[in-house]
C-alpha positions as CSV (number, residue, x, y, z in Angstrom):
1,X,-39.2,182.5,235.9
2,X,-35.6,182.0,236.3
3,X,-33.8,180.1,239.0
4,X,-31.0,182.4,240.5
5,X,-30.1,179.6,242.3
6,X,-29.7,177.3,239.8
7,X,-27.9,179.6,237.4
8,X,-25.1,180.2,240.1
9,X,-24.3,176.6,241.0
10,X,-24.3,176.3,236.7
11,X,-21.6,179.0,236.6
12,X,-19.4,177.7,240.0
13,X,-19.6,174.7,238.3
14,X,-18.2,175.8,234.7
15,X,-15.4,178.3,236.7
16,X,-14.4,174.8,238.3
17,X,-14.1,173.0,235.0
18,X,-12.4,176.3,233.3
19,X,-9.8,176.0,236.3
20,X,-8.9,172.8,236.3
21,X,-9.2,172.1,232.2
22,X,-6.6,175.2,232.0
23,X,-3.3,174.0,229.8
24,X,-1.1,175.5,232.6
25,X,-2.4,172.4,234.8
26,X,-2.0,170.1,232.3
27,X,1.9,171.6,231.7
28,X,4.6,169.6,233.9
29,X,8.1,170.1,234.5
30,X,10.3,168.5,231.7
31,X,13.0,166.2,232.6
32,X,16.6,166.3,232.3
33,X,16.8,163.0,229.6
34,X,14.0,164.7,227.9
35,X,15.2,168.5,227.7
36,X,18.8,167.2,226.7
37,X,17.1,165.0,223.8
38,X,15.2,167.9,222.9
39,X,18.7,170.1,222.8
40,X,20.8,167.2,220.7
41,X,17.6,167.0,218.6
42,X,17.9,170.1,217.4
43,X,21.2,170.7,217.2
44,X,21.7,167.6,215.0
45,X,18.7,167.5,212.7
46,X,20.0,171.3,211.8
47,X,23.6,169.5,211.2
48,X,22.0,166.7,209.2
49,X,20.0,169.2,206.6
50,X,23.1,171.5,206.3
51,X,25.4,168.6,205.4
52,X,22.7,167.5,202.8
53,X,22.1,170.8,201.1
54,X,26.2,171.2,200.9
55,X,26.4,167.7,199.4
56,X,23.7,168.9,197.1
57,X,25.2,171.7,196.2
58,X,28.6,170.4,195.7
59,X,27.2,168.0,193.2
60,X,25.3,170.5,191.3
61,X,27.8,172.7,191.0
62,X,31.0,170.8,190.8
63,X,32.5,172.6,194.3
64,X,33.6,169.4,196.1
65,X,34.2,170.5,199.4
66,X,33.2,174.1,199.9
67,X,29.4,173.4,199.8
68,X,29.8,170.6,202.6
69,X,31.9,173.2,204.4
70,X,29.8,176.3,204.2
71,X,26.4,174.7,204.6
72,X,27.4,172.8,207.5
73,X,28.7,175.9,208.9
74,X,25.2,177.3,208.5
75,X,23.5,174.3,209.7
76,X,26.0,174.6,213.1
77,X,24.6,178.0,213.2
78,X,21.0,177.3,213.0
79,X,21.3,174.6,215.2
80,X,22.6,176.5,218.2
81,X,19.9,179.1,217.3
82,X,17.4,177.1,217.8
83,X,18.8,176.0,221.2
84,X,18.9,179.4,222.2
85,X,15.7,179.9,221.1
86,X,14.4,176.9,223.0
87,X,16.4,178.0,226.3
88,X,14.5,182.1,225.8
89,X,11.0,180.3,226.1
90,X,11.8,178.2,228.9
91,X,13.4,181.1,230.6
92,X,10.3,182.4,229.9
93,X,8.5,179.7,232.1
């Protein structure tokens, strides 16, 4: 037959593992160096990719410096877009 007694200690046991193998345990506050890397990270990599696609476009299309202009414009934009984005789902937290 089955051993009631058993079976419960089985499933205190696995709620205790569950509990403390949860990823909001293993989450821990970020810290300052690391969130304002995180922030200049983004910010720059999205400057970095618009410059490139303006250079390429300026060569490509013979516009010398409105492609540089335009596209690091846009990758300004995206870059503080994706800072804001970052700050929501820490808000969130």
């Amino acid at each position: 037959m089955v051993d009631y007694d058993k079976l419960q200690k089985l499933k205190e046991r696995i709620d205790s593992a569950e509990t403390t193998n949860s990823p909001h345990s293993k989450q821990k506050k970020q810290s300052g160096a690391g969130f304002g890397f995180k922030i200049s990270t983004e910010i720059i990599a999205a400057l970095v990719v618009g410059v490139g696609i303006g250079l390429i476009v300026d060569k490509y299309l013979g516009t010398k410096p409105f492609g540089l202009i335009i596209f690091f414009i846009f990758g300004a934009i995206a870059g503080f877009l994706n800072v804001y984005r970052v700050m929501r789902r820490i808000e969130k937290q």
